[in-house]
Predicted model as a PDB file, atoms N, CA, C, CB and O in Angstrom, pLDDT in the B-factor column:
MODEL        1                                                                  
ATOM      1  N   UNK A   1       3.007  -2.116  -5.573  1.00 72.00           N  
ATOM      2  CA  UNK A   1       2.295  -1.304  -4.608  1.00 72.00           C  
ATOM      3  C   UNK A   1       1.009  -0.732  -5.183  1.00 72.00           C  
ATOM      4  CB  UNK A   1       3.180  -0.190  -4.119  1.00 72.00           C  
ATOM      5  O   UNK A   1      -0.060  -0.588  -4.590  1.00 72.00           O  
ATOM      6  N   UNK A   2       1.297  -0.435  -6.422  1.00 84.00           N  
ATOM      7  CA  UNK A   2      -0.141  -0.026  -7.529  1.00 84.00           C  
ATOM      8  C   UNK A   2      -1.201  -0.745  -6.932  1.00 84.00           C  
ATOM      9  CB  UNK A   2      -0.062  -0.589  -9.337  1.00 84.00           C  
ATOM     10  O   UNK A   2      -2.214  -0.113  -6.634  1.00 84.00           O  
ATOM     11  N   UNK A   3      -1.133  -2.174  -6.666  1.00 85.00           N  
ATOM     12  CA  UNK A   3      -2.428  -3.136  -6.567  1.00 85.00           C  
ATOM     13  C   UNK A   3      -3.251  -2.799  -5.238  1.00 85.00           C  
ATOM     14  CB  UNK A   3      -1.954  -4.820  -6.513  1.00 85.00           C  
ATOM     15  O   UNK A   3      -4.477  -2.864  -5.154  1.00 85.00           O  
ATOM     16  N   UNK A   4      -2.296  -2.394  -4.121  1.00 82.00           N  
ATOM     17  CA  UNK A   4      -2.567  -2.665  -2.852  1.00 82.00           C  
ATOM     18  C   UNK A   4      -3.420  -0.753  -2.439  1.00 82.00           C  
ATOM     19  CB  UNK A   4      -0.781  -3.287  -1.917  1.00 82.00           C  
ATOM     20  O   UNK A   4      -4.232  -0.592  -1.528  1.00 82.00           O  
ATOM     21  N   UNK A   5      -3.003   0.216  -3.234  1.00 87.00           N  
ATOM     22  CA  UNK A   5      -4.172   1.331  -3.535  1.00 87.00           C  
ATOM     23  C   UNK A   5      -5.105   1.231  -4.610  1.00 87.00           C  
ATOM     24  CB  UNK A   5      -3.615   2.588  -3.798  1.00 87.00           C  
ATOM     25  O   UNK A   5      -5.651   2.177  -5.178  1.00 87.00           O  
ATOM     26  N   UNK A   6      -5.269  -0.186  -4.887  1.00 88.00           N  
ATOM     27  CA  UNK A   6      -6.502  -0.222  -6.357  1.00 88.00           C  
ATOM     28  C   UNK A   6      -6.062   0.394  -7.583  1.00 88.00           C  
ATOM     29  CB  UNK A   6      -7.994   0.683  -6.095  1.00 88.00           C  
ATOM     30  O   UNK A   6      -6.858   0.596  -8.500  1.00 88.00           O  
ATOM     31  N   UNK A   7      -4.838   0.707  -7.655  1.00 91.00           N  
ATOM     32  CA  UNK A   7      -4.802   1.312  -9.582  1.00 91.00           C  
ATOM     33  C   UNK A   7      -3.986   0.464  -9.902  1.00 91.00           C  
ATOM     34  CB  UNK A   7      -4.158   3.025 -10.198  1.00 91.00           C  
ATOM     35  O   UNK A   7      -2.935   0.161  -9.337  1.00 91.00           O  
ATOM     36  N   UNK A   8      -4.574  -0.055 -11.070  1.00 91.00           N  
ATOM     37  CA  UNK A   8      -3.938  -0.817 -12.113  1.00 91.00           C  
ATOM     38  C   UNK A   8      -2.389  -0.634 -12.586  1.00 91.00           C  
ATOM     39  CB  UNK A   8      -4.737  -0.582 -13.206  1.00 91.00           C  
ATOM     40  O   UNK A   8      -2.227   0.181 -13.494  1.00 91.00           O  
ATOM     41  N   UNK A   9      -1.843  -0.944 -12.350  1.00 87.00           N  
ATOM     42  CA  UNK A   9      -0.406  -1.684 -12.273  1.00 87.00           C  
ATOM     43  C   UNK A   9      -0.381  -1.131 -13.677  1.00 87.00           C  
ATOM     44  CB  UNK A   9      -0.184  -3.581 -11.944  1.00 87.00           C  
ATOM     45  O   UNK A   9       0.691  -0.543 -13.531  1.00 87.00           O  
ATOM     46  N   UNK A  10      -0.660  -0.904 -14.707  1.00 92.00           N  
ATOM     47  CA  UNK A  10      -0.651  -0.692 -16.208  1.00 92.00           C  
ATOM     48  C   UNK A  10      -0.494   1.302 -16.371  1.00 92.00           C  
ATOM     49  CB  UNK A  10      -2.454  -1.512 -16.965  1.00 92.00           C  
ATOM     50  O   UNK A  10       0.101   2.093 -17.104  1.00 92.00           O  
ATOM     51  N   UNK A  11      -1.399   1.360 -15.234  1.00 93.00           N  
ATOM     52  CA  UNK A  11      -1.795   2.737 -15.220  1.00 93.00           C  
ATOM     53  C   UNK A  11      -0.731   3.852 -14.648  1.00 93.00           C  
ATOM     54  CB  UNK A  11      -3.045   2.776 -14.411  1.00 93.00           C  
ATOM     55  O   UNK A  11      -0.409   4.967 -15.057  1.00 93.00           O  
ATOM     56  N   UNK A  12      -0.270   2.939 -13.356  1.00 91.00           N  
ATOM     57  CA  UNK A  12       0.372   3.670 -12.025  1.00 91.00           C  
ATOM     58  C   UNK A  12       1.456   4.981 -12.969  1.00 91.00           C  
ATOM     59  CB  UNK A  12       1.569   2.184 -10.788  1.00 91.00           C  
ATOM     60  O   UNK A  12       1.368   6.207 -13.034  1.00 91.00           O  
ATOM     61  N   UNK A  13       2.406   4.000 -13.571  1.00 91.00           N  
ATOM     62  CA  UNK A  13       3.173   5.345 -14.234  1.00 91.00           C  
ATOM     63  C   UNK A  13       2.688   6.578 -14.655  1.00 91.00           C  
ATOM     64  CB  UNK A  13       3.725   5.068 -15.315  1.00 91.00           C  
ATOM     65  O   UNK A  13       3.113   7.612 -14.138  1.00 91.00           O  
ATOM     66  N   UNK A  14       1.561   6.595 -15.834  1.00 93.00           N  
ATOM     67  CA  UNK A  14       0.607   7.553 -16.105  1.00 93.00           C  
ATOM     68  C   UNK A  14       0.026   8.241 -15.078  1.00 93.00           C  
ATOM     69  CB  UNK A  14      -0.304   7.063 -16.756  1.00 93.00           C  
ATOM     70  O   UNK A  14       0.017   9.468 -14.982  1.00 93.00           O  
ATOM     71  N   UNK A  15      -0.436   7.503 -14.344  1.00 94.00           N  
ATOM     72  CA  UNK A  15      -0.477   8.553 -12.745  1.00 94.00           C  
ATOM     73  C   UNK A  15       0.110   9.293 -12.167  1.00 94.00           C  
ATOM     74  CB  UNK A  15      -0.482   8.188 -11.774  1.00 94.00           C  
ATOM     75  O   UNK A  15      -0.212  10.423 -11.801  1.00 94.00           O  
ATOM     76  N   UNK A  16       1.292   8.578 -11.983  1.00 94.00           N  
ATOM     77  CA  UNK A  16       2.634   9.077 -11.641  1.00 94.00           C  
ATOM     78  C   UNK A  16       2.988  10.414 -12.387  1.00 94.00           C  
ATOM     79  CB  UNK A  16       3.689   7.984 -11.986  1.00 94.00           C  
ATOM     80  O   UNK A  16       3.001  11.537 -11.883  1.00 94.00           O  
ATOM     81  N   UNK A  17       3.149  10.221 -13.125  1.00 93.00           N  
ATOM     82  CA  UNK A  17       3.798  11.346 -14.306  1.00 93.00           C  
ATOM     83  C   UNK A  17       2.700  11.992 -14.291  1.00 93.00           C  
ATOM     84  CB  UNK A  17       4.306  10.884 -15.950  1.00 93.00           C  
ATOM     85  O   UNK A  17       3.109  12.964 -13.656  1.00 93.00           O  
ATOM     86  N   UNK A  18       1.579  12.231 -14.499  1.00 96.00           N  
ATOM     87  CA  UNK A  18       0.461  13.402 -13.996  1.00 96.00           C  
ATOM     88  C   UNK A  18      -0.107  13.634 -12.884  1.00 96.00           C  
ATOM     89  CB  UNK A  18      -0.558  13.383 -14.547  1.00 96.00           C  
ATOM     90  O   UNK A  18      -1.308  13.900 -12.928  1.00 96.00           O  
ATOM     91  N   UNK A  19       0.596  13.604 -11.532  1.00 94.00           N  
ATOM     92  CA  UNK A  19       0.709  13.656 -10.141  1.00 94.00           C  
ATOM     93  C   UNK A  19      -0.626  13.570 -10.072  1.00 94.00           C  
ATOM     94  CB  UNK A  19       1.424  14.818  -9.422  1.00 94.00           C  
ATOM     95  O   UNK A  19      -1.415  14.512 -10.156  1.00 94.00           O  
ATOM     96  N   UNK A  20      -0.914  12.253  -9.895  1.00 95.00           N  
ATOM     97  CA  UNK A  20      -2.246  11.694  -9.580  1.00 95.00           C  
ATOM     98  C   UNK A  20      -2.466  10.665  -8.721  1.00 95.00           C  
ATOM     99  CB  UNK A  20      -2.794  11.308 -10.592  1.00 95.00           C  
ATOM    100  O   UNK A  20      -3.522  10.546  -8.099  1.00 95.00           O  
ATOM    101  N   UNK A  21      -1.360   9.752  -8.621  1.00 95.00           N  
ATOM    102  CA  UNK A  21      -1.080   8.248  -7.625  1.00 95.00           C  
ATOM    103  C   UNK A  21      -1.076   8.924  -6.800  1.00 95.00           C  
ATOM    104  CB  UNK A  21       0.193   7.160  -7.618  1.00 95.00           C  
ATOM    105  O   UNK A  21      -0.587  10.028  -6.561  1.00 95.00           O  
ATOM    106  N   UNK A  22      -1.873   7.979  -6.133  1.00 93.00           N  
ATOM    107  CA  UNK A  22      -2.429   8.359  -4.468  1.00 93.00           C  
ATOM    108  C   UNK A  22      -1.679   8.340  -3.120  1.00 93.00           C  
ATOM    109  CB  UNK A  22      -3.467   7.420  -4.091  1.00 93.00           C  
ATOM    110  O   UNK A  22      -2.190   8.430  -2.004  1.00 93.00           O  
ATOM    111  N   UNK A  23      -0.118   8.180  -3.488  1.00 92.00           N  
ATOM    112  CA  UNK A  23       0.804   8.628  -2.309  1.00 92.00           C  
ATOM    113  C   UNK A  23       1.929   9.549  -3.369  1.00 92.00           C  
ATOM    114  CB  UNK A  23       1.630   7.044  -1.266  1.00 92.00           C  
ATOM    115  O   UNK A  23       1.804   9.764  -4.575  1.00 92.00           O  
ATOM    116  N   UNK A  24       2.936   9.942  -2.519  1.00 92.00           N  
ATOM    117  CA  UNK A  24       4.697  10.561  -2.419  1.00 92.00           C  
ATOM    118  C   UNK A  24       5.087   9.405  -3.553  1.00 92.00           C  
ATOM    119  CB  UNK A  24       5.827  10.353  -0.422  1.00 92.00           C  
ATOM    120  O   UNK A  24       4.947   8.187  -3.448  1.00 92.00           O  
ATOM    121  N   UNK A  25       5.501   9.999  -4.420  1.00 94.00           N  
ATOM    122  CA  UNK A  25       6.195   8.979  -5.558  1.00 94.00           C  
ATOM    123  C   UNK A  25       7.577   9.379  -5.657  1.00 94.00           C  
ATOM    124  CB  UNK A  25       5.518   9.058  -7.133  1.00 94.00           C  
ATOM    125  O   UNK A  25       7.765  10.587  -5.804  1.00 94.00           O  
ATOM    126  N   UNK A  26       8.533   8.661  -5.611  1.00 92.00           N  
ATOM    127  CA  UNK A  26      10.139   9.629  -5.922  1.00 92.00           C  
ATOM    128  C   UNK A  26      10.742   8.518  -6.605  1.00 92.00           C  
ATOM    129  CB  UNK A  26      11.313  10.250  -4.348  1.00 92.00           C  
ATOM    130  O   UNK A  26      10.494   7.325  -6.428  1.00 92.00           O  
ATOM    131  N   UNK A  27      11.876   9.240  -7.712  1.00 91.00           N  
ATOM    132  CA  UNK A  27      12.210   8.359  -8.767  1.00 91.00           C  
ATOM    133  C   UNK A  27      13.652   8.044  -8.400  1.00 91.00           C  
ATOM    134  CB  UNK A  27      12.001   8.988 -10.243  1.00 91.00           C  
ATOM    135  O   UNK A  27      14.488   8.933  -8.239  1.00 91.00           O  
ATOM    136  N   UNK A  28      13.946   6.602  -8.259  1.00 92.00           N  
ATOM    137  CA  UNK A  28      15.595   6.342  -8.133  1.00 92.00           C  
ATOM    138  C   UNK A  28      16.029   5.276  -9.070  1.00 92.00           C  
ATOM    139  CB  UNK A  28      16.078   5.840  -6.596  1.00 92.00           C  
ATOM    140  O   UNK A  28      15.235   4.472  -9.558  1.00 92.00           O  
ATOM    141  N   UNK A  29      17.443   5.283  -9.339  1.00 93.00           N  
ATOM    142  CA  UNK A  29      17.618   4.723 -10.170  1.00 93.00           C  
ATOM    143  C   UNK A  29      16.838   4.148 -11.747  1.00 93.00           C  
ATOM    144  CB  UNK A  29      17.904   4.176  -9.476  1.00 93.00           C  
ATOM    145  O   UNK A  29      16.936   3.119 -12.416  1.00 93.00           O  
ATOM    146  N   UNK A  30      16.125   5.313 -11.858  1.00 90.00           N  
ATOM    147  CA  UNK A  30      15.113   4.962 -13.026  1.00 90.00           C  
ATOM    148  C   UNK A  30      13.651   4.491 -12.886  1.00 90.00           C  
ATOM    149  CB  UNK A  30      15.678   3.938 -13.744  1.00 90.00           C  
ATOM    150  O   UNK A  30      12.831   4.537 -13.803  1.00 90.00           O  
ATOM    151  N   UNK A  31      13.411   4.035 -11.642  1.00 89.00           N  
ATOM    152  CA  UNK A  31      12.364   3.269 -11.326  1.00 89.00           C  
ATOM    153  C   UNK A  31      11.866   4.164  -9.982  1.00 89.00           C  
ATOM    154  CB  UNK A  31      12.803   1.622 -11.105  1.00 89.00           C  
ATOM    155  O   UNK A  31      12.536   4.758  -9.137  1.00 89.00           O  
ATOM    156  N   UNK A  32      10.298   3.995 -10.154  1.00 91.00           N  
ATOM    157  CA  UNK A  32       9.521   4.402  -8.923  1.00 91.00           C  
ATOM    158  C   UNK A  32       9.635   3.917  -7.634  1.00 91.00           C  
ATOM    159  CB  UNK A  32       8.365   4.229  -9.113  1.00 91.00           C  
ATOM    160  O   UNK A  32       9.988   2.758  -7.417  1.00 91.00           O  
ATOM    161  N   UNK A  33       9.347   4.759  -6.703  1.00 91.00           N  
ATOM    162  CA  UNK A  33       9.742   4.374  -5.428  1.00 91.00           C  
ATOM    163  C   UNK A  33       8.854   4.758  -4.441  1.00 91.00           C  
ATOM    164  CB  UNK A  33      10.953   4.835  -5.126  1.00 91.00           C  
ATOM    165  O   UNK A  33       9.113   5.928  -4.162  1.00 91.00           O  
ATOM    166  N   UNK A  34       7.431   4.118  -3.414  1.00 91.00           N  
ATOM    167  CA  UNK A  34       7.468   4.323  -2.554  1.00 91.00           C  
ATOM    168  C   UNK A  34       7.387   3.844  -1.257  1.00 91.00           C  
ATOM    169  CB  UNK A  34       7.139   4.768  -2.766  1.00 91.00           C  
ATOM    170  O   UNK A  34       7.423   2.636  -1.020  1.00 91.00           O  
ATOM    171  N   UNK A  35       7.265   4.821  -0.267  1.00 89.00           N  
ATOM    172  CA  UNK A  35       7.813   4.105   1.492  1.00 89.00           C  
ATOM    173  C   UNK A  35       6.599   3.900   1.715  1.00 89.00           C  
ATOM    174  CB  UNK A  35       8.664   5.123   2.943  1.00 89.00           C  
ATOM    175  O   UNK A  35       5.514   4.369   1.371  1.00 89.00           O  
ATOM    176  N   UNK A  36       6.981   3.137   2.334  1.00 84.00           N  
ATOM    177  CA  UNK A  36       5.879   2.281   3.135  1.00 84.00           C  
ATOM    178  C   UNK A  36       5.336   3.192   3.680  1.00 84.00           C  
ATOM    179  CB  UNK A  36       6.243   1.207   4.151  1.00 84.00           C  
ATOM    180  O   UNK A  36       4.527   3.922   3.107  1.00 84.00           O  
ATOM    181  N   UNK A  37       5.624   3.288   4.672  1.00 83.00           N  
ATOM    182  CA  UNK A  37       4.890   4.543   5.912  1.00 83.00           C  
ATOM    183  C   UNK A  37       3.637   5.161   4.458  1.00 83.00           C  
ATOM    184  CB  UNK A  37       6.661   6.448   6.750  1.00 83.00           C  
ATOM    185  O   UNK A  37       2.454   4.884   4.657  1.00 83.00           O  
ATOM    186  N   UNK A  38       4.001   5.981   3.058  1.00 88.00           N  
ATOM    187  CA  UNK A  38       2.958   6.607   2.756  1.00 88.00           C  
ATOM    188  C   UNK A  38       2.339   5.293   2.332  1.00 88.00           C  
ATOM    189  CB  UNK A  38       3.087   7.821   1.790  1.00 88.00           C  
ATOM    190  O   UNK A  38       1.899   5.003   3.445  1.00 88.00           O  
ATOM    191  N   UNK A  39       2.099   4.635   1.837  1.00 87.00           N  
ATOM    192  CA  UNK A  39       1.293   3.524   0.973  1.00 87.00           C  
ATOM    193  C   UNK A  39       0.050   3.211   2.590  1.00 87.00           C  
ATOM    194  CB  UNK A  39       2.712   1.677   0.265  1.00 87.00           C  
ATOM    195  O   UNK A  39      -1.165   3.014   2.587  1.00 87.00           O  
ATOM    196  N   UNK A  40       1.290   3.309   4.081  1.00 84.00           N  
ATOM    197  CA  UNK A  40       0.017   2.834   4.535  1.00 84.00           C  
ATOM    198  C   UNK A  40      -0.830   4.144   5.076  1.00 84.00           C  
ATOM    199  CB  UNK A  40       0.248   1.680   5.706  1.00 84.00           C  
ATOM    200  O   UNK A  40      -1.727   3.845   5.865  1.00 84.00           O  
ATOM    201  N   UNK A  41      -0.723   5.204   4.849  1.00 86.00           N  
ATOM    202  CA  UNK A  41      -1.638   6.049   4.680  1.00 86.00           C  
ATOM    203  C   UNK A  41      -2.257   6.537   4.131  1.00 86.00           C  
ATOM    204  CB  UNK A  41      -1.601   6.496   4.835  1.00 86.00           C  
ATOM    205  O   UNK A  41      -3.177   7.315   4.385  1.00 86.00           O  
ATOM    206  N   UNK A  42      -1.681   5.995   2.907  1.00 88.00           N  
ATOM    207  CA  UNK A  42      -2.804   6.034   1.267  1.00 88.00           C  
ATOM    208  C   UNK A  42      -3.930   5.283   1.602  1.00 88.00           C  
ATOM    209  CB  UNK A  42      -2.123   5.167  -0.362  1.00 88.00           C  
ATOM    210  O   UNK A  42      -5.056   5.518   1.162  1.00 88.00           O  
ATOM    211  N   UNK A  43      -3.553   4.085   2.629  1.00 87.00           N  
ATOM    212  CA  UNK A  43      -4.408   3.336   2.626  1.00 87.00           C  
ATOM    213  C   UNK A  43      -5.670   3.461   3.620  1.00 87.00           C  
ATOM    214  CB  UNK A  43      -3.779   2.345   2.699  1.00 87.00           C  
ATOM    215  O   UNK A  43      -6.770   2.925   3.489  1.00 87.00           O  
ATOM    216  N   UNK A  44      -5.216   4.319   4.655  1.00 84.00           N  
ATOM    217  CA  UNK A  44      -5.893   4.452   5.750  1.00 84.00           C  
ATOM    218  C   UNK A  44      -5.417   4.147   7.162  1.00 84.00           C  
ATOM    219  CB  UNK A  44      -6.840   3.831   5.525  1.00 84.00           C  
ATOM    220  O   UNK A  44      -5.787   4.266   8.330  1.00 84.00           O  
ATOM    221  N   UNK A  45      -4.462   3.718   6.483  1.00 81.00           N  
ATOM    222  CA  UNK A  45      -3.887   2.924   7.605  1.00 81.00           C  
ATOM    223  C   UNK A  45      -2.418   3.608   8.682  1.00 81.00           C  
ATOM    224  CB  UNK A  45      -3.409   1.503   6.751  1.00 81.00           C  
ATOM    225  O   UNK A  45      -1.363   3.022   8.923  1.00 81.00           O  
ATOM    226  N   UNK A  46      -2.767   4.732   9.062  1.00 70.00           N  
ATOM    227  CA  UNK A  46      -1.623   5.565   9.404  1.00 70.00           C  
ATOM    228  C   UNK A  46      -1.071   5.295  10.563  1.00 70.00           C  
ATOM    229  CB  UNK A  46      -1.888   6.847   9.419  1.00 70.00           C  
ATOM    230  O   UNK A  46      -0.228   6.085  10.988  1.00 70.00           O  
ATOM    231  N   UNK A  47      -1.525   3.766  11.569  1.00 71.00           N  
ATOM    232  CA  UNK A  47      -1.027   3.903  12.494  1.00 71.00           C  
ATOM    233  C   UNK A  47      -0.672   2.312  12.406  1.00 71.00           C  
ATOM    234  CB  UNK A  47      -1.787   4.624  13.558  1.00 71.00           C  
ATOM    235  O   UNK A  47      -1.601   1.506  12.466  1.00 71.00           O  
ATOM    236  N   UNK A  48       0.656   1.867  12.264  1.00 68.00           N  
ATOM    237  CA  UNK A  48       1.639   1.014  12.105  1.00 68.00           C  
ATOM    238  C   UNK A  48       1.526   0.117  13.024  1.00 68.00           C  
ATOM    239  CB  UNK A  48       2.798   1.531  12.088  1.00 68.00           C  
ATOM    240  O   UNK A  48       2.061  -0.972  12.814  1.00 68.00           O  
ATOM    241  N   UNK A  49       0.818   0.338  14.246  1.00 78.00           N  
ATOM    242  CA  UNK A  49       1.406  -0.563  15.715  1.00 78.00           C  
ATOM    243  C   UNK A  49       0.252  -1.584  15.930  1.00 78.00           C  
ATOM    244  CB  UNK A  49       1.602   0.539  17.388  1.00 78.00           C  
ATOM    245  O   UNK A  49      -0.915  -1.288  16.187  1.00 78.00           O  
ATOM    246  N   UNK A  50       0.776  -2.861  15.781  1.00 75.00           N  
ATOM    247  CA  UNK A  50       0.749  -3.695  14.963  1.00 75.00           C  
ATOM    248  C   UNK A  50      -0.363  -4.445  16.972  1.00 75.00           C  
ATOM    249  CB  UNK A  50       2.669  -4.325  13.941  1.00 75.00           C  
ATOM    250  O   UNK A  50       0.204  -4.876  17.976  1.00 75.00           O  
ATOM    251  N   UNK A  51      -2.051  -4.266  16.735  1.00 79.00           N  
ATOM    252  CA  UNK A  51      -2.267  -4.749  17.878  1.00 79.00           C  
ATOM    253  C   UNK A  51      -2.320  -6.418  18.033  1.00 79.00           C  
ATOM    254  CB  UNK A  51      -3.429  -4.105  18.248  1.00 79.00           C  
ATOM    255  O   UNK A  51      -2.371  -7.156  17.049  1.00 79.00           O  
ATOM    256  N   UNK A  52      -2.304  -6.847  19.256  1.00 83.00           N  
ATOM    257  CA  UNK A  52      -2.700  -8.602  19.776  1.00 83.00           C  
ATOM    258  C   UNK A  52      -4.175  -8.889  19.356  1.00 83.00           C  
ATOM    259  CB  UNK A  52      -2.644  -8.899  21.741  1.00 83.00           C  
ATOM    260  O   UNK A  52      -4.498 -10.062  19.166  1.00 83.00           O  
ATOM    261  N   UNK A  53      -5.131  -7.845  19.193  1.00 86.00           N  
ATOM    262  CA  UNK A  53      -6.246  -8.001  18.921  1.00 86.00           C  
ATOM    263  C   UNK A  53      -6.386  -8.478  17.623  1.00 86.00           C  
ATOM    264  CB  UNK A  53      -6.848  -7.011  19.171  1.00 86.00           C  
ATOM    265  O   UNK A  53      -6.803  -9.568  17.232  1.00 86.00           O  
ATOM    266  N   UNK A  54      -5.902  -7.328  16.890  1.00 84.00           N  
ATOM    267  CA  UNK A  54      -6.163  -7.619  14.842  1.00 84.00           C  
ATOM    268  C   UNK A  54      -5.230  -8.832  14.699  1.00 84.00           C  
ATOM    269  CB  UNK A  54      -5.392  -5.994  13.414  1.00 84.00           C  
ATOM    270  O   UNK A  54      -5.667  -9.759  14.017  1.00 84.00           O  
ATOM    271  N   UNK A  55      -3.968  -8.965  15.260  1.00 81.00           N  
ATOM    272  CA  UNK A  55      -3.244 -10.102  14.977  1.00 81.00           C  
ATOM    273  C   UNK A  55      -4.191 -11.828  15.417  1.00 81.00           C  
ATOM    274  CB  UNK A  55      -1.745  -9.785  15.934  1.00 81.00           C  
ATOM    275  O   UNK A  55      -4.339 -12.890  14.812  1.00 81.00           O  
ATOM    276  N   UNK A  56      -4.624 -11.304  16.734  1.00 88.00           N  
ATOM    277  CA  UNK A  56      -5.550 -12.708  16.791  1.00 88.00           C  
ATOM    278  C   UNK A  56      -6.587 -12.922  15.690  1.00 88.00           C  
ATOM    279  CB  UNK A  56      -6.423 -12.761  18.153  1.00 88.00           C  
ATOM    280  O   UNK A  56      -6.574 -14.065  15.234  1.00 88.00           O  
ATOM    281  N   UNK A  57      -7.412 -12.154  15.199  1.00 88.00           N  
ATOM    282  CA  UNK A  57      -8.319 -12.179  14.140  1.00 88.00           C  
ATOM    283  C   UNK A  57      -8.098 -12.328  13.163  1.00 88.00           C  
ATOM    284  CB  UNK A  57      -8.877 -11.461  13.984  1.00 88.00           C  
ATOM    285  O   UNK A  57      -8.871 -12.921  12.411  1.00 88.00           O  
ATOM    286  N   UNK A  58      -6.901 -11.823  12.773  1.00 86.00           N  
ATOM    287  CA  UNK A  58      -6.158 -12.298  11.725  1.00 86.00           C  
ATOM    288  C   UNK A  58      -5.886 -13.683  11.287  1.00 86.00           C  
ATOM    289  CB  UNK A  58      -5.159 -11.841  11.891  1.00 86.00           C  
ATOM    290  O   UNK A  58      -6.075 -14.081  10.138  1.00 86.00           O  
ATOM    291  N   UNK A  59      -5.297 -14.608  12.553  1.00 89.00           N  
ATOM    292  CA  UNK A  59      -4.846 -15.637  12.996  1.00 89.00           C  
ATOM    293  C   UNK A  59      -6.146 -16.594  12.475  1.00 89.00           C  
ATOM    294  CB  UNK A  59      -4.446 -15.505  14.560  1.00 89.00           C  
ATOM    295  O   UNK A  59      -6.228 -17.546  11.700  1.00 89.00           O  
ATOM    296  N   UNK A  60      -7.170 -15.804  13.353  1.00 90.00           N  
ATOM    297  CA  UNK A  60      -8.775 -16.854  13.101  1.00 90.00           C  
ATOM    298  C   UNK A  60      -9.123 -17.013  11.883  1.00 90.00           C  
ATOM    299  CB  UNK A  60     -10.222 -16.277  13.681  1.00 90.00           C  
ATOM    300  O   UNK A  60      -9.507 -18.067  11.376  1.00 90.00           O  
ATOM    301  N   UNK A  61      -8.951 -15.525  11.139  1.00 90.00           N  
ATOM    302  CA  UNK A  61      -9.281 -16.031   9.658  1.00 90.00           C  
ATOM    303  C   UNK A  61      -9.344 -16.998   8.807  1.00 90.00           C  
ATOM    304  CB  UNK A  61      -8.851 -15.687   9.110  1.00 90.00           C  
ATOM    305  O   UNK A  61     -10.187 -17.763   8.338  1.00 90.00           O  
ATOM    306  N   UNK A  62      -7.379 -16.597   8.659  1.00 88.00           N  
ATOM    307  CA  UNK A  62      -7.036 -17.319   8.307  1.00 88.00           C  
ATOM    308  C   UNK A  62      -6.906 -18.914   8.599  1.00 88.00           C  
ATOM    309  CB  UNK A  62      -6.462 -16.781   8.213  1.00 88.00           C  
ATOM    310  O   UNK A  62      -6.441 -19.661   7.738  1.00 88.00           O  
ATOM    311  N   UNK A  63      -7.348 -19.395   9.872  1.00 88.00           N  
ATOM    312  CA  UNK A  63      -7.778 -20.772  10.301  1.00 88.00           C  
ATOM    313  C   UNK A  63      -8.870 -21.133   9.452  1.00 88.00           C  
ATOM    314  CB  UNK A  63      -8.204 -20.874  11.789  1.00 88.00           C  
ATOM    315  O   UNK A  63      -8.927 -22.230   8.896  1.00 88.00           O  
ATOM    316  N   UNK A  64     -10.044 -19.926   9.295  1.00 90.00           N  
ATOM    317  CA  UNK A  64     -10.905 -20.530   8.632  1.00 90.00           C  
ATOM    318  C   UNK A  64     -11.342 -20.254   7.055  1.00 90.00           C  
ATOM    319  CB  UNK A  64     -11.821 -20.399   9.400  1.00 90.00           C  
ATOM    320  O   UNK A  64     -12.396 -20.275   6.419  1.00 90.00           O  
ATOM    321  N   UNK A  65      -9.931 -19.979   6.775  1.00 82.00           N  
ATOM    322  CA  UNK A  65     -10.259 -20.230   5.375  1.00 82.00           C  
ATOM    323  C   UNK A  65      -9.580 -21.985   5.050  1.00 82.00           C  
ATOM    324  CB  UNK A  65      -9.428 -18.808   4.320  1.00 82.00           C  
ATOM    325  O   UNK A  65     -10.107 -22.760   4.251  1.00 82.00           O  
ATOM    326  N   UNK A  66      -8.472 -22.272   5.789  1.00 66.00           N  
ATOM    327  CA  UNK A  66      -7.716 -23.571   5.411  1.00 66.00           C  
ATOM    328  C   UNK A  66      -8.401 -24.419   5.461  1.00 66.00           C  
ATOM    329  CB  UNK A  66      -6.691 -23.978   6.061  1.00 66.00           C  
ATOM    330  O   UNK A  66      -8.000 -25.552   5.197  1.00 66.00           O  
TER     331      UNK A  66                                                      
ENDMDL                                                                          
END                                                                             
C-alpha cells in the first residue's frame, strides 16, 4: 500500500513508527494494517462509487495502450 501513497516501501515502517504515513495504521498480528476506505482517502479518493463514465475511460485506455 506504501507504493500506491508514494512512500517507499523501505521507509513506510519508519513512518509508521513516527506517526507520519499518510493514513490510520493499526498493528495485527505483528504486521501493519491498512483499510482500504483510508488509503483511498489518503489518496483523494474518498468517494468509492465506482462511475460508468471513469469505468468507460478506463476501458479506452487501456484499449489504447494494447
Amino acid at each position: 500500500m506504501a507504493e500506491l501513497l508514494g512512500v517507499d516501501a523501505a521507509k513506510a515502517g519508519g513512518l509508521v513508527r513516527a506517526g507520519r504515513f499518510p493514513c490510520r495504521v493499526t498493528k495485527e498480528k505483528g504486521r501493519y494494517v491498512v483499510l482500504p476506505d483510508d488509503v483511498l482517502v489518503a489518496m483523494g479518493l474518498d468517494d468509492p462509487i465506482v462511475r460508468i463514465v471513469d469505468l468507460l475511460a478506463g476501458a479506452e485506455f487501456a484499449r489504447r495502450r494494447d
